[in-house]
N, CA, C and O atoms as a Maestro MAE file, in Angstrom:
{
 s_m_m2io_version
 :::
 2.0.0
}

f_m_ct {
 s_m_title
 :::
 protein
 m_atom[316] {
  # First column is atom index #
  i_m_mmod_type
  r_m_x_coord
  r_m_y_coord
  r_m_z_coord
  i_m_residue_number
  s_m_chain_name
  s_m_pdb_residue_name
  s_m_pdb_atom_name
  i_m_atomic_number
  :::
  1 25 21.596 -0.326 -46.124 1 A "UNK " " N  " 7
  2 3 21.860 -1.703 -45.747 1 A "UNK " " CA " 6
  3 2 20.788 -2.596 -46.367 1 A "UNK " " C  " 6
  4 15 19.587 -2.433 -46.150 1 A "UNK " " O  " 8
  5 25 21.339 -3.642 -47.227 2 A "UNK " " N  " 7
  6 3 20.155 -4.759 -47.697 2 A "UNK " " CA " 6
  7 2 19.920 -5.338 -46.660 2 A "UNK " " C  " 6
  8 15 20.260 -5.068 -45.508 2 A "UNK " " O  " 8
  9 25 19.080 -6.492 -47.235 3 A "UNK " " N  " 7
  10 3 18.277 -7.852 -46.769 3 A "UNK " " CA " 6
  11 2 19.802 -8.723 -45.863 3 A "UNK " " C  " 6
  12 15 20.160 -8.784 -44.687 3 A "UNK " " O  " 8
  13 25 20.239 -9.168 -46.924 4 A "UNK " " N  " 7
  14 3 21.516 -10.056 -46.238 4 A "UNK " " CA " 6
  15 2 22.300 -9.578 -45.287 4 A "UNK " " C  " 6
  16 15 22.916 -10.367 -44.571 4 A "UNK " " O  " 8
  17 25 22.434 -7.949 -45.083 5 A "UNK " " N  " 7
  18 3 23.150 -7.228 -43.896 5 A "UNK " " CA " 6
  19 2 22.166 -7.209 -42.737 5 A "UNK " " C  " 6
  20 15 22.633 -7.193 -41.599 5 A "UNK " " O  " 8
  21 25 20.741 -7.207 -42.930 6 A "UNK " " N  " 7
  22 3 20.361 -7.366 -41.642 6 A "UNK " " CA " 6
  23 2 19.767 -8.451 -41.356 6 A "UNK " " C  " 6
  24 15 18.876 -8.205 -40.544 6 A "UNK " " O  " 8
  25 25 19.829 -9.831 -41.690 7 A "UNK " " N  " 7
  26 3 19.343 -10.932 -41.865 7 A "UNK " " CA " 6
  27 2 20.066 -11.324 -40.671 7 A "UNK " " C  " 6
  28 15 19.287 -11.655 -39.776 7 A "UNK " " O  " 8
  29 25 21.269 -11.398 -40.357 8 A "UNK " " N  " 7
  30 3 21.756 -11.914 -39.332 8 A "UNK " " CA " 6
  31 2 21.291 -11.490 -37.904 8 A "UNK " " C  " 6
  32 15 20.631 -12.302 -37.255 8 A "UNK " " O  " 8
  33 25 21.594 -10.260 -37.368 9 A "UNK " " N  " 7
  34 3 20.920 -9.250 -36.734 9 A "UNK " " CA " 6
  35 2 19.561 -9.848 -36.421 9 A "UNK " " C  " 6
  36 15 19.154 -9.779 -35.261 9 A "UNK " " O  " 8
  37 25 18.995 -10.296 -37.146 10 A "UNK " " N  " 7
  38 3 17.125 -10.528 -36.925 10 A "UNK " " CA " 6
  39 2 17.529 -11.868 -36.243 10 A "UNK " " C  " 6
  40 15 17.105 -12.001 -35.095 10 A "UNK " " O  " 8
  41 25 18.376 -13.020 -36.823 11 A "UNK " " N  " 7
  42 3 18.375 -14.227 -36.499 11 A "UNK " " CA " 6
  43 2 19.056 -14.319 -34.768 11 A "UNK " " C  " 6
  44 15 18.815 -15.120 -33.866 11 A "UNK " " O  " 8
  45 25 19.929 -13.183 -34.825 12 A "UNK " " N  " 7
  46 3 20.759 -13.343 -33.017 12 A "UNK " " CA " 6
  47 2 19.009 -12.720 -32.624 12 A "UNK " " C  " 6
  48 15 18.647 -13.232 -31.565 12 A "UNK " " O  " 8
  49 25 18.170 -11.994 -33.086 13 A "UNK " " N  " 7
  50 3 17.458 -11.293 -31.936 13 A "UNK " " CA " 6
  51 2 16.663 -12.366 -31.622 13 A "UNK " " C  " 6
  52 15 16.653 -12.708 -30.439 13 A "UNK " " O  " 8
  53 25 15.842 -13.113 -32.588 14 A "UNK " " N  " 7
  54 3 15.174 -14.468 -32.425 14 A "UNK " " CA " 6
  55 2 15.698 -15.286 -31.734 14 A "UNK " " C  " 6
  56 15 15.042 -15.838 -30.850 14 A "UNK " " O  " 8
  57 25 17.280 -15.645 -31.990 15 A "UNK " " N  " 7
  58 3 17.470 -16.884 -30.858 15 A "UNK " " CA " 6
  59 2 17.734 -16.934 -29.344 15 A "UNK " " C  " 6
  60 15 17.759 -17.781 -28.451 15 A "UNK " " O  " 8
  61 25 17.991 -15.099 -29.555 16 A "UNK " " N  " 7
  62 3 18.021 -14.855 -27.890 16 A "UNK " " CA " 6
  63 2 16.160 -15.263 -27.421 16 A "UNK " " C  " 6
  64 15 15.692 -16.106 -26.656 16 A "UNK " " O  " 8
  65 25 15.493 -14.182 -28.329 17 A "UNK " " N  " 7
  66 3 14.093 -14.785 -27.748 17 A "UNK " " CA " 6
  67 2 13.148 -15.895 -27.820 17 A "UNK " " C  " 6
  68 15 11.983 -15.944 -27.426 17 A "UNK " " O  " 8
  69 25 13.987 -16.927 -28.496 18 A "UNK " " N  " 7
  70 3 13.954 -18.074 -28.494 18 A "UNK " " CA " 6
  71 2 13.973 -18.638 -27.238 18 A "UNK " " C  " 6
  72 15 13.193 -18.954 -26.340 18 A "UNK " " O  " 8
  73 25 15.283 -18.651 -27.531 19 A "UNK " " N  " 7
  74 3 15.877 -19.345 -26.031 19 A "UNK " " CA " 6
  75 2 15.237 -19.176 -24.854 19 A "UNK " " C  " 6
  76 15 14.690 -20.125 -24.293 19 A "UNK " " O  " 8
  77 25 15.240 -17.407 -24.142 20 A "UNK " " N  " 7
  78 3 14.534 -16.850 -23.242 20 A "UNK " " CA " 6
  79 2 13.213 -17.401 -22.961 20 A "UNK " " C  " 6
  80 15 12.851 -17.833 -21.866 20 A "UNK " " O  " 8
  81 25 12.479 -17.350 -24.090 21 A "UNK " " N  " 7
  82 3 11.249 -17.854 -23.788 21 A "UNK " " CA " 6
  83 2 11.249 -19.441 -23.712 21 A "UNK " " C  " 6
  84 15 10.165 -19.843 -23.287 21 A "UNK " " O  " 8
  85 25 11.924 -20.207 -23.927 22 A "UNK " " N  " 7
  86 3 11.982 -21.413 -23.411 22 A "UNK " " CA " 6
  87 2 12.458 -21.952 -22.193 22 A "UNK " " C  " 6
  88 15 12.142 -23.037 -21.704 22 A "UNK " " O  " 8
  89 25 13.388 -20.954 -21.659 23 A "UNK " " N  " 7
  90 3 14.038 -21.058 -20.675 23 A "UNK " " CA " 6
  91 2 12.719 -20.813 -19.189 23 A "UNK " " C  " 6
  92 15 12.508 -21.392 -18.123 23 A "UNK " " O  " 8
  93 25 12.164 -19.745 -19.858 24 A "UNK " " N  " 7
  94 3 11.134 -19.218 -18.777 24 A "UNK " " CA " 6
  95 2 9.690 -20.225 -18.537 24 A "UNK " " C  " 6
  96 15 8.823 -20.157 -17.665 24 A "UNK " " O  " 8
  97 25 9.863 -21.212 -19.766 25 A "UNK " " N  " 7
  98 3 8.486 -21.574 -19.430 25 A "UNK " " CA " 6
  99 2 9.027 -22.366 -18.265 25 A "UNK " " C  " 6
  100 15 10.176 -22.616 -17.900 25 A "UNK " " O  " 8
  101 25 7.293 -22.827 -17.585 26 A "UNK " " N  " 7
  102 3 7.953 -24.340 -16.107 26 A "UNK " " CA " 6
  103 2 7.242 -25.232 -16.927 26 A "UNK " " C  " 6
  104 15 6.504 -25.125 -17.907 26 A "UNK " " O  " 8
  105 25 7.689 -26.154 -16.227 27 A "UNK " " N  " 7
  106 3 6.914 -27.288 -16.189 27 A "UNK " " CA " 6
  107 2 6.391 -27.964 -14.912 27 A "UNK " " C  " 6
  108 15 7.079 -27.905 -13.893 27 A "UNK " " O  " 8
  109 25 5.047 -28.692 -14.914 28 A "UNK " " N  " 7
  110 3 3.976 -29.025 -13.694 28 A "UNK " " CA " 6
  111 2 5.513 -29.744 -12.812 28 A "UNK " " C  " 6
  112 15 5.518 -29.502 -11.606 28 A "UNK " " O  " 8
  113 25 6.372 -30.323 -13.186 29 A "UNK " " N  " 7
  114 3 6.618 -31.412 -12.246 29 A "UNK " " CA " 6
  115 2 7.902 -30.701 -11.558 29 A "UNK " " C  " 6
  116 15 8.463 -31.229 -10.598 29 A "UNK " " O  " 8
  117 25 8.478 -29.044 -12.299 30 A "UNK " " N  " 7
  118 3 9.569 -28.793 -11.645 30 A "UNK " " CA " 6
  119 2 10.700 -28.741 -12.142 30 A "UNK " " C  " 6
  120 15 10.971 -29.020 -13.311 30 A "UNK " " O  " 8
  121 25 11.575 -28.325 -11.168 31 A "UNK " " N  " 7
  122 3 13.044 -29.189 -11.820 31 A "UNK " " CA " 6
  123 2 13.079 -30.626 -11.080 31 A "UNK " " C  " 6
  124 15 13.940 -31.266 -11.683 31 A "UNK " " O  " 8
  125 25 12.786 -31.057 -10.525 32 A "UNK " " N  " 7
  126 3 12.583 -32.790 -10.459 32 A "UNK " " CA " 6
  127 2 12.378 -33.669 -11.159 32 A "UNK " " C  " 6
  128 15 12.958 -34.740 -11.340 32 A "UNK " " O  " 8
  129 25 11.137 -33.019 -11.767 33 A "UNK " " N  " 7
  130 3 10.856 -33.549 -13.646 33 A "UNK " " CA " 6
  131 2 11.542 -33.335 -14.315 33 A "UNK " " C  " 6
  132 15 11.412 -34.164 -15.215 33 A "UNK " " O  " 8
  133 25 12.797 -32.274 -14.667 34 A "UNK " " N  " 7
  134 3 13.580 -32.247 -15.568 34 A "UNK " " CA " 6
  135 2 14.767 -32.896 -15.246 34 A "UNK " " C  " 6
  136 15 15.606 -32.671 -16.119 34 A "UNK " " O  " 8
  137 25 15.223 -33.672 -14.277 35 A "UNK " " N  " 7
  138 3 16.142 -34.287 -13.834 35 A "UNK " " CA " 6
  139 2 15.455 -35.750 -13.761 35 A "UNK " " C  " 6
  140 15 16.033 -36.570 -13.047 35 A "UNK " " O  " 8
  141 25 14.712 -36.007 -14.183 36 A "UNK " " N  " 7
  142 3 14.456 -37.624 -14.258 36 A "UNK " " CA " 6
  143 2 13.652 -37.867 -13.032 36 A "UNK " " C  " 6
  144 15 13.088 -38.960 -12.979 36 A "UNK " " O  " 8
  145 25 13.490 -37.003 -11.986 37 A "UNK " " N  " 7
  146 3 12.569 -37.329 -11.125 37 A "UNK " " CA " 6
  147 2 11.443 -36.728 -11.153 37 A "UNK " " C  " 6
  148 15 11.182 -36.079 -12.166 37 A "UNK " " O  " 8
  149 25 10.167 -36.796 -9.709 38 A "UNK " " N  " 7
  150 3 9.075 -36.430 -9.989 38 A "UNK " " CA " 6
  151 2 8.195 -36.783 -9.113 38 A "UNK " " C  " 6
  152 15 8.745 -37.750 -8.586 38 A "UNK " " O  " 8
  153 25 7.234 -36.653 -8.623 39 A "UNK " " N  " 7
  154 3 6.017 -37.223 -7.698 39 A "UNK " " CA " 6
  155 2 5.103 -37.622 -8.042 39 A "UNK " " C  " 6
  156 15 4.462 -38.514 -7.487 39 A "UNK " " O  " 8
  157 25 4.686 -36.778 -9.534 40 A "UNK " " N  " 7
  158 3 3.465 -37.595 -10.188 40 A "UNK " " CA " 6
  159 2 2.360 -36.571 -9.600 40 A "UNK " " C  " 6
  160 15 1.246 -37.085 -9.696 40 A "UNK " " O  " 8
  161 25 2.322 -35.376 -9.065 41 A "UNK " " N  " 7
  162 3 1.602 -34.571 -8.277 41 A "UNK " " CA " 6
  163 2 0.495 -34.226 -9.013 41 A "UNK " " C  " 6
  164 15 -0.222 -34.965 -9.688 41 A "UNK " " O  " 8
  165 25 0.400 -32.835 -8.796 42 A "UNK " " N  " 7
  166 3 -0.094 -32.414 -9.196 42 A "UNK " " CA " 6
  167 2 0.200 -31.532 -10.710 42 A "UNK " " C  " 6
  168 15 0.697 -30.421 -10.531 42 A "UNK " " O  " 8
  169 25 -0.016 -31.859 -11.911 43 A "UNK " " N  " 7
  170 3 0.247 -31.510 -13.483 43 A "UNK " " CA " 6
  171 2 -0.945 -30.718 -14.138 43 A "UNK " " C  " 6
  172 15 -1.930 -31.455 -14.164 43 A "UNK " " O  " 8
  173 25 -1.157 -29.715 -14.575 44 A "UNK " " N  " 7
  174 3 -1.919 -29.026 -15.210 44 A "UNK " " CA " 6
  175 2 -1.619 -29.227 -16.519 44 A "UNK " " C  " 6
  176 15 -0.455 -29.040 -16.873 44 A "UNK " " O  " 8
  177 25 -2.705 -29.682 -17.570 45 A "UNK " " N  " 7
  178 3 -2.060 -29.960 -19.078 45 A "UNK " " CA " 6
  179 2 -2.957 -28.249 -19.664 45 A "UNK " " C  " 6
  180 15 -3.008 -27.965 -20.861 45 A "UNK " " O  " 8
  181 25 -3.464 -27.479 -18.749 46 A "UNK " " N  " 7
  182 3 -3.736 -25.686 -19.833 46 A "UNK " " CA " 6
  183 2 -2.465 -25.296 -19.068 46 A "UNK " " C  " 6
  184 15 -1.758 -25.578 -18.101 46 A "UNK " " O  " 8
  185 25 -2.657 -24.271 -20.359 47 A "UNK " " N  " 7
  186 3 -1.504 -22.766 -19.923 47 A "UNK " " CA " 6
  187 2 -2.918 -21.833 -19.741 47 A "UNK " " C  " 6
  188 15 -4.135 -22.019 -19.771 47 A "UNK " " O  " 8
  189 25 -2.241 -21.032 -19.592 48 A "UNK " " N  " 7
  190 3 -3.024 -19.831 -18.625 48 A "UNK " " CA " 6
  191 2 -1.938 -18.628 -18.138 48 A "UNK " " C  " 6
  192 15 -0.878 -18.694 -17.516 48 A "UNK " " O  " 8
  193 25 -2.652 -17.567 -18.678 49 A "UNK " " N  " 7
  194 3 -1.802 -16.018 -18.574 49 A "UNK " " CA " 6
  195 2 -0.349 -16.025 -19.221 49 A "UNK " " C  " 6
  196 15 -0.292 -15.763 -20.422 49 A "UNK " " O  " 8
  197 25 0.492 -16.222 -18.732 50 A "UNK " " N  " 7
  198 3 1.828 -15.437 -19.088 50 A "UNK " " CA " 6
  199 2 2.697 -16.587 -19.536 50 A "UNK " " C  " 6
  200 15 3.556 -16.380 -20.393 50 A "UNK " " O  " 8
  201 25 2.500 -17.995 -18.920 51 A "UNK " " N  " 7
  202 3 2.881 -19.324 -19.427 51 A "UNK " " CA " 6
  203 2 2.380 -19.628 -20.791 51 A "UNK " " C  " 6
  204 15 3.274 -20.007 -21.548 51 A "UNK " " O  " 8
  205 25 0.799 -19.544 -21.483 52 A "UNK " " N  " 7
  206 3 0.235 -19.508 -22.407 52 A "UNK " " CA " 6
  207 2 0.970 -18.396 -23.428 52 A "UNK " " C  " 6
  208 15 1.298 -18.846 -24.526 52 A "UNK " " O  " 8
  209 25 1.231 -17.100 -23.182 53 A "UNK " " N  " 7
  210 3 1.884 -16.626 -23.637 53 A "UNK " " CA " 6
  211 2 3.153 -16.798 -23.945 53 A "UNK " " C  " 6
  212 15 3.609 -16.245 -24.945 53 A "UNK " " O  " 8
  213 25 3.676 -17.330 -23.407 54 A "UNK " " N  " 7
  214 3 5.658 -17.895 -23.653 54 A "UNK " " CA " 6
  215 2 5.550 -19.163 -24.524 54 A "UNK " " C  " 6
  216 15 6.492 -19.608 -25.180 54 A "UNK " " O  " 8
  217 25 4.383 -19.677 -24.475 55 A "UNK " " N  " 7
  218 3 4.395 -21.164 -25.639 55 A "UNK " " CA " 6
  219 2 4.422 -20.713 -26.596 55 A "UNK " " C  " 6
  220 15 5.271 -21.013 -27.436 55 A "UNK " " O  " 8
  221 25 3.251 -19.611 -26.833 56 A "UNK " " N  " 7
  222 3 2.705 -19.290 -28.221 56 A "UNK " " CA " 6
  223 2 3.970 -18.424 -29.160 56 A "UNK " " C  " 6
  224 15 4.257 -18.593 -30.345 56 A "UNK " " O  " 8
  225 25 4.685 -17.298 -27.998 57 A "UNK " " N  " 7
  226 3 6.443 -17.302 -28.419 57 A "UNK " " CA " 6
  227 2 6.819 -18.022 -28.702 57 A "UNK " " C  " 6
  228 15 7.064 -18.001 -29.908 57 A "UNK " " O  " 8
  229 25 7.153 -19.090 -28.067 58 A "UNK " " N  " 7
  230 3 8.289 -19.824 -28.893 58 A "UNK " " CA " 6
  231 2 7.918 -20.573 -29.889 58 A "UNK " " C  " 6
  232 15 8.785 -21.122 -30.569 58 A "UNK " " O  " 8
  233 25 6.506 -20.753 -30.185 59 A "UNK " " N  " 7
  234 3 6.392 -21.305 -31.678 59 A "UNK " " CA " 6
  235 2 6.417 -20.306 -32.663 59 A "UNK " " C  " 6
  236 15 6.665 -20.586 -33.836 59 A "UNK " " O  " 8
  237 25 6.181 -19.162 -32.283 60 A "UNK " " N  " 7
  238 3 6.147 -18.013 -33.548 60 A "UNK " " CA " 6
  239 2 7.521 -18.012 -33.301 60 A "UNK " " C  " 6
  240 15 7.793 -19.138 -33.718 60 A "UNK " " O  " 8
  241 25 8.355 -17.640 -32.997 61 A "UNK " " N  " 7
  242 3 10.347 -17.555 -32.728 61 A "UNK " " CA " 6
  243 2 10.832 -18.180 -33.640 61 A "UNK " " C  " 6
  244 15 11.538 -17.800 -34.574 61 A "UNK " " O  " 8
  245 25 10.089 -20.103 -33.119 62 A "UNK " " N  " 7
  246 3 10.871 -21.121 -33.649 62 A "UNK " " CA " 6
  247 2 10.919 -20.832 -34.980 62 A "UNK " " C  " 6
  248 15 12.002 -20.752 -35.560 62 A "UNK " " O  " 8
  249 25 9.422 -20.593 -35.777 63 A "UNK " " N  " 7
  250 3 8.978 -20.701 -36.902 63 A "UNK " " CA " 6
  251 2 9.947 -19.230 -37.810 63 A "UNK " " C  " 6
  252 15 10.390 -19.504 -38.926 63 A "UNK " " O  " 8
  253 25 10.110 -18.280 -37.442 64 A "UNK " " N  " 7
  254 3 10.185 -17.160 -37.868 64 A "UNK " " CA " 6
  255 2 12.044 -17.617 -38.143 64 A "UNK " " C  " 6
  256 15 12.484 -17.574 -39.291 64 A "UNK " " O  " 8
  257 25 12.726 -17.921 -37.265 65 A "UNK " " N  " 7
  258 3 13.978 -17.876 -37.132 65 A "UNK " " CA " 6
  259 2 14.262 -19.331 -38.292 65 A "UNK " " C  " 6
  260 15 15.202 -19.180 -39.072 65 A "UNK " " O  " 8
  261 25 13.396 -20.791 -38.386 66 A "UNK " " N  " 7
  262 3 13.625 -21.330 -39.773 66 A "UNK " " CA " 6
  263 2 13.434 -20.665 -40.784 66 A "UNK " " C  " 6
  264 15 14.197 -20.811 -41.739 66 A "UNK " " O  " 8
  265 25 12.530 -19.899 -40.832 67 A "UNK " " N  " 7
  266 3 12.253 -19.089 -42.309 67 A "UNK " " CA " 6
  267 2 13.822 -18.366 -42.433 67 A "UNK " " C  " 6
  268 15 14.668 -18.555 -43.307 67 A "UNK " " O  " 8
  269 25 13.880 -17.490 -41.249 68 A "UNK " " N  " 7
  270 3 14.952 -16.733 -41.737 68 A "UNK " " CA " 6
  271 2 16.037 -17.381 -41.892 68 A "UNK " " C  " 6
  272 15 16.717 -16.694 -42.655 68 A "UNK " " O  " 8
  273 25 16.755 -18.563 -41.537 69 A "UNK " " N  " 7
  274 3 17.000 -19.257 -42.207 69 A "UNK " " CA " 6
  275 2 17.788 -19.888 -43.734 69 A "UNK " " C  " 6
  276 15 18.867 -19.994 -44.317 69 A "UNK " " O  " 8
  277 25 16.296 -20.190 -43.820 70 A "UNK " " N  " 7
  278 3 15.875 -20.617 -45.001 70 A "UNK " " CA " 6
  279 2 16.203 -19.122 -46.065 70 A "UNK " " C  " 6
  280 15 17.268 -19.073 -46.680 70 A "UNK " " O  " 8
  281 25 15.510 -18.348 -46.142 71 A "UNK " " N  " 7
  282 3 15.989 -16.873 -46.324 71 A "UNK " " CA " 6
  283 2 17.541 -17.041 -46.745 71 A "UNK " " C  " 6
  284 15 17.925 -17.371 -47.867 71 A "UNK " " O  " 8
  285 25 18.372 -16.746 -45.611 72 A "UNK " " N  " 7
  286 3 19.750 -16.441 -45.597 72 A "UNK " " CA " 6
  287 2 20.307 -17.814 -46.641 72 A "UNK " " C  " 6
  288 15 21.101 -17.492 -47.525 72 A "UNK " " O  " 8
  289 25 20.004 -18.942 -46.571 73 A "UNK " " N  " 7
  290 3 20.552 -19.991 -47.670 73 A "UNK " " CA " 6
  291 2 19.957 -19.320 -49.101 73 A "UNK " " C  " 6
  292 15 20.733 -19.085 -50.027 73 A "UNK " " O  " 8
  293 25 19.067 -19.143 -49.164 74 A "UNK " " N  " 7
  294 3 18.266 -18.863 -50.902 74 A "UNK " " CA " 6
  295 2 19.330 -17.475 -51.075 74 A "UNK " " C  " 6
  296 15 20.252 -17.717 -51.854 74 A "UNK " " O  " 8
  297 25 19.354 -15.983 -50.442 75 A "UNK " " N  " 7
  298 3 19.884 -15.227 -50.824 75 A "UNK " " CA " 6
  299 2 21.541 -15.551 -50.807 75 A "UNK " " C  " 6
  300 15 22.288 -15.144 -51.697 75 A "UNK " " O  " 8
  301 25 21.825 -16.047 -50.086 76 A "UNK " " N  " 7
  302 3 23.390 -16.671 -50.052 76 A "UNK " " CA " 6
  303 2 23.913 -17.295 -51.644 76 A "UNK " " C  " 6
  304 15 24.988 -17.011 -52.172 76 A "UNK " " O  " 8
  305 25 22.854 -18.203 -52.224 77 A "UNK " " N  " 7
  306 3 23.086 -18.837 -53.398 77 A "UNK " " CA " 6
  307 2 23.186 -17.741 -54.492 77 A "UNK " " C  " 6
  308 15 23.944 -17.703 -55.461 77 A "UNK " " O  " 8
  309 25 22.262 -16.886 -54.113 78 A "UNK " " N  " 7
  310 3 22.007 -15.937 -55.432 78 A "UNK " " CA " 6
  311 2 23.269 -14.588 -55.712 78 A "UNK " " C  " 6
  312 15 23.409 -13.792 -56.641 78 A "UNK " " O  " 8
  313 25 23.913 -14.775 -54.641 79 A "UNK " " N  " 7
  314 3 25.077 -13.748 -54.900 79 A "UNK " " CA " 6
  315 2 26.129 -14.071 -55.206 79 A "UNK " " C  " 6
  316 15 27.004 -13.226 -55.396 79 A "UNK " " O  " 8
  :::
 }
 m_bond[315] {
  # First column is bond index #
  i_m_from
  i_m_to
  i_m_order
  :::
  1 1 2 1
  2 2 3 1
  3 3 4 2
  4 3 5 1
  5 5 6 1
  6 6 7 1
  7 7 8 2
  8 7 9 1
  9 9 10 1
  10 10 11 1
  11 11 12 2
  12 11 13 1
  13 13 14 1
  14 14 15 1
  15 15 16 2
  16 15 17 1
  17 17 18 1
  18 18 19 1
  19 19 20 2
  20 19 21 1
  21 21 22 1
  22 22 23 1
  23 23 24 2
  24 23 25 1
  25 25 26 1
  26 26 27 1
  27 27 28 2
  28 27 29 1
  29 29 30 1
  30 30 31 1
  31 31 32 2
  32 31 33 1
  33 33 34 1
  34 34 35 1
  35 35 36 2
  36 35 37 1
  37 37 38 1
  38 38 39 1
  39 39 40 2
  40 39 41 1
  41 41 42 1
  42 42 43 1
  43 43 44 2
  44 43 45 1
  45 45 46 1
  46 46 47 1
  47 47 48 2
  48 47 49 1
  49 49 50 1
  50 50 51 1
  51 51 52 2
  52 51 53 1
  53 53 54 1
  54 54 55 1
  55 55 56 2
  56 55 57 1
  57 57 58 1
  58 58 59 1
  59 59 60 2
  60 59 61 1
  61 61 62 1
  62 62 63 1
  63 63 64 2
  64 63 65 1
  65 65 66 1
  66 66 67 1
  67 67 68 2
  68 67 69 1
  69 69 70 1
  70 70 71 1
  71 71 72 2
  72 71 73 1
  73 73 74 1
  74 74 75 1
  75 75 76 2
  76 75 77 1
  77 77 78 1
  78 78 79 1
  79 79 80 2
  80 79 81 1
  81 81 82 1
  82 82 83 1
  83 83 84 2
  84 83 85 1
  85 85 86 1
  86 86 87 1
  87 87 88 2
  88 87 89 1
  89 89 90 1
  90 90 91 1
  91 91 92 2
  92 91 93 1
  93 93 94 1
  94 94 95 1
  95 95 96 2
  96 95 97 1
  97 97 98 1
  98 98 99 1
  99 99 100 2
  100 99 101 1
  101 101 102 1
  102 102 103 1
  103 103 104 2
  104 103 105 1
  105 105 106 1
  106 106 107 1
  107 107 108 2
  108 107 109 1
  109 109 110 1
  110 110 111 1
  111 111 112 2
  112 111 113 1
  113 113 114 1
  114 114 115 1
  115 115 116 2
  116 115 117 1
  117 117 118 1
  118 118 119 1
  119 119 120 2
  120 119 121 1
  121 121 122 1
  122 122 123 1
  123 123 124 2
  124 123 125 1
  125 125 126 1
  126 126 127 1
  127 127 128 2
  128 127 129 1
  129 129 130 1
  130 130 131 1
  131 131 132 2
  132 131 133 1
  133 133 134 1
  134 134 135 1
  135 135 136 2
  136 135 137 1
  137 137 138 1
  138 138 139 1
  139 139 140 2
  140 139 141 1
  141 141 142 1
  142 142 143 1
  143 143 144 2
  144 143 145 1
  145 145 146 1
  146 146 147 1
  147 147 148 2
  148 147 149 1
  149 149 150 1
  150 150 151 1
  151 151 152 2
  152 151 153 1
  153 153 154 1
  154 154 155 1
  155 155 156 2
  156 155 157 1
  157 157 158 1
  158 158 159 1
  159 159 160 2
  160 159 161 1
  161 161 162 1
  162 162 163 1
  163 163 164 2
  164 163 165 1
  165 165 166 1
  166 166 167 1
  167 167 168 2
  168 167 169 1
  169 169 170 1
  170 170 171 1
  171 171 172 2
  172 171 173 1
  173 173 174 1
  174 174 175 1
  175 175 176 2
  176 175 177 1
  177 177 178 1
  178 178 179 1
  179 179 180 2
  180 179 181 1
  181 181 182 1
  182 182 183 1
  183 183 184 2
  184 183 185 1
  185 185 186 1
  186 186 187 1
  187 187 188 2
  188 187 189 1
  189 189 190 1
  190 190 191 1
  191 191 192 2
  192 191 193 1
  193 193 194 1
  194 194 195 1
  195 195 196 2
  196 195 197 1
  197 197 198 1
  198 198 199 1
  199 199 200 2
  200 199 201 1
  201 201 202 1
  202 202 203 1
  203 203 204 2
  204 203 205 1
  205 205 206 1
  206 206 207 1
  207 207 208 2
  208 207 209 1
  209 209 210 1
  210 210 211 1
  211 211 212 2
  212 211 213 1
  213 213 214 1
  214 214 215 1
  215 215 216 2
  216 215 217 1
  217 217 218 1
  218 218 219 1
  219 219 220 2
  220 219 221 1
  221 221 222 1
  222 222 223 1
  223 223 224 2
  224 223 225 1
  225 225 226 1
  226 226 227 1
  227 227 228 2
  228 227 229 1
  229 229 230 1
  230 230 231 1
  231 231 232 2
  232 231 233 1
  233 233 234 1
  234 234 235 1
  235 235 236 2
  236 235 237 1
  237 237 238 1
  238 238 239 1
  239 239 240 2
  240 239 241 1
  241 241 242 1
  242 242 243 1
  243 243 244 2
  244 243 245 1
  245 245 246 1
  246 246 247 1
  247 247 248 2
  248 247 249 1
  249 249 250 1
  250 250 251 1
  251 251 252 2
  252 251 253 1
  253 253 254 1
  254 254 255 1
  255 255 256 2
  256 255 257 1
  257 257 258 1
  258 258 259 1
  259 259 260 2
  260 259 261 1
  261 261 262 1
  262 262 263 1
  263 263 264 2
  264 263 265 1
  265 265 266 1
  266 266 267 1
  267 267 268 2
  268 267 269 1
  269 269 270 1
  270 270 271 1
  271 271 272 2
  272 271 273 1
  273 273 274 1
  274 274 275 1
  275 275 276 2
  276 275 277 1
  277 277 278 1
  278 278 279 1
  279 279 280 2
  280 279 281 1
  281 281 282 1
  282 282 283 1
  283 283 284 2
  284 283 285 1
  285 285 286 1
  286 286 287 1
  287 287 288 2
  288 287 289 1
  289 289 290 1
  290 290 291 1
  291 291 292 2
  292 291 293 1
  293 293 294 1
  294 294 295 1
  295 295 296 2
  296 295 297 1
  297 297 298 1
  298 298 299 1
  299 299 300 2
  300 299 301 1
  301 301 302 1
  302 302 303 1
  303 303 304 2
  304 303 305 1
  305 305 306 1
  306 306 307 1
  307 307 308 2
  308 307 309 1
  309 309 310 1
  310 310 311 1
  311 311 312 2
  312 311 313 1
  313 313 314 1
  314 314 315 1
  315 315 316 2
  :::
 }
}
């Protein structure tokens, strides 16, 4: 199996762990904050342990899954 047969395959595994890990992070204000509301409480701007860890996922994810991408257009042209 080449590059272009498993190119896809890599891109579903990324956007599941994409997603996942975005889904999992919180945020300080809740789901209140994500619905337009909020208290204004108490907000922590560090991550710390396992939250710090799910950011730093989803920027390596985000990044990895444009490349691949990018990838799948360049080899797409060349065949």
């Amino acid at each position: 199996m080449n590059l272009v047969g498993i190119l896809p395959y890599v891109q579903i595994m990324l956007s599941v762990i994409l997603v996942l890990s975005i889904l999992l992070q919180q945020s300080g204000a809740g789901l209140g904050g994500a619905l337009g509301g909020g208290d204004g409480g108490s907000f922590h701007s560090t991550r710390r342990g396992f939250e710090k860890f799910l950011f730093y996922l989803s920027i390596v994810c985000g990044i990895l899954f444009a490349l691949t991408a990018f990838l799948a257009i360049i080899l797409s042209k060349q065949i």
